[in-house]
LUMNU-806183 format. One record per residue (C-alpha): residue in three letters; y negated, x, z. Coordinates in pm, whole numbers, plus 50000, padded with zeros to 5 digits. Layout:
BEGIN
ALAYXZ;...
***
This chain:
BEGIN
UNK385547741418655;UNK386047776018643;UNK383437804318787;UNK381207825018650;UNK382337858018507;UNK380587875918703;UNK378577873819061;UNK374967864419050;UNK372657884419305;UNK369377862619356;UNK366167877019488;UNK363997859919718;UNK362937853620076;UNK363837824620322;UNK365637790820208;UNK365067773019880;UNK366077731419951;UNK367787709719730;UNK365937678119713;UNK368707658219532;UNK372027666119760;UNK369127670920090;UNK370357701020203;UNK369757741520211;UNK370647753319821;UNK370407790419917;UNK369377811720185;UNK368417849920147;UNK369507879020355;UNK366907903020513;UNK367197923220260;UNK366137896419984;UNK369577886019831;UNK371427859619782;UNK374767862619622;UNK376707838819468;UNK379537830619227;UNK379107790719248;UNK378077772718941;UNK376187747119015;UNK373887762119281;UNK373917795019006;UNK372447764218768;UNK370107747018988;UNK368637781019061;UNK368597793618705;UNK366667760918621;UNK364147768518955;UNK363467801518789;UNK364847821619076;UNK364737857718946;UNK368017876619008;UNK369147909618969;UNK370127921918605;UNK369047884618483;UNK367077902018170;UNK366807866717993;UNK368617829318084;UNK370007833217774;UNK373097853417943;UNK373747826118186;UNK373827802217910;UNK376417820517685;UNK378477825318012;UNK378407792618114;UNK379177775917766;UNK382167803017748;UNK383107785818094;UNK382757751317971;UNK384557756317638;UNK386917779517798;UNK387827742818041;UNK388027725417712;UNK390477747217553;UNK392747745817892;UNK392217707617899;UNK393287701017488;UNK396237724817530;UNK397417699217831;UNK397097669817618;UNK398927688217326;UNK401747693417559;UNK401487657417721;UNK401497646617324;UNK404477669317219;UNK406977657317521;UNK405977624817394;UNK406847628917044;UNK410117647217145;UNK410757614417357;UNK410027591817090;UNK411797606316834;UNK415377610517053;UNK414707573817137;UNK414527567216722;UNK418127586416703;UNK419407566916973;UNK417787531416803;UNK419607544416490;UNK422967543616583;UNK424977512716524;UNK426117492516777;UNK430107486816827;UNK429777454116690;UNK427957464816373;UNK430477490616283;UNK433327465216344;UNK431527443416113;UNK431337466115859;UNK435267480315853;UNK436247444515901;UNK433527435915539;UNK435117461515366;UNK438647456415470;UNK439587490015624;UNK442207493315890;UNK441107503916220;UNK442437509816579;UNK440477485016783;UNK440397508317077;UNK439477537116881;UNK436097555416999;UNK432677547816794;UNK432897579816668;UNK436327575816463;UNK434897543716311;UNK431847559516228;UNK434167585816049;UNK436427563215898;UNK433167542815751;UNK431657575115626;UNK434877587415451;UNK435627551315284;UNK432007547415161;UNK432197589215024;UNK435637573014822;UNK433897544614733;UNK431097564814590;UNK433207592714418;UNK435247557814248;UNK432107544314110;UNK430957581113971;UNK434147584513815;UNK433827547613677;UNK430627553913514;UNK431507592113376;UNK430837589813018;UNK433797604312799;UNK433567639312601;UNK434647632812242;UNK436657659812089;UNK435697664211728;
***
């Protein structure tokens, strides 16, 4: 996680222990301080009641460590939402690819509709020469179906 926005100046004298990790939590200089920019020992003393310098209320250590915390969860969504958008880019050239025919299904089509074709030609000429006989096909049946004008 992310520090603190700023450094925390405790005042005190001697050693304060941590009785759940069994060890020294801080230890004050001669002068009385104890500086830090750690978040969890800046917690554990918050929550001990430590005073510290310019610490008017806890409500400012609060606010600055849920900015912190959201802050995290902002950087941790945006990774997912770029995870989730190289997937989707993925996925969708794999649908393109999955979309074109095979060789053998355009052969089976020219050969269903009759057309001529080069067997050696590349799968891009067949897929033009389907595409152009199904356009004539279509502009045959439009014509078919045109209604006449009448001329009075």
């Amino acid at each position: 996680m992310a520090e603190f926005l700023r450094k925390y100046r405790f005042l005190g004298t001697g050693k304060i222990w941590d009785k759940d990790e069994n060890e020294v939590l801080c230890q004050f200089n001669r002068q009385g301080i104890f500086e830090t920019i750690d978040t969890i020992k800046i917690r554990k003393l918050i929550k001990l009641r430590v005073p510290y310098d310019g610490g008017h209320s806890d409500d400012l250590a609060n606010a600055e460590f849920a900015i912190e915390i959201l802050t995290d969860r902002v950087n941790v969504q945006d990774e997912i939402n770029e995870n989730l958008k190289l997937r989707l880019a993925r996925f969708e050239s794999q649908c393109e690819v999955d979309k074109k025919p095979t060789r053998e299904v355009l052969l089976a089509e020219l050969d269903y509709y009759g057309l001529p074709y080069v067997p050696s030609s590349q799968d891009i000429t067949l897929v033009n020469t389907l595409k152009e006989y199904k356009e004539l096909l279509r502009l045959k049946q439009e014509k078919l179906y045109e209604k006449p004008v009448k001329l009075l």
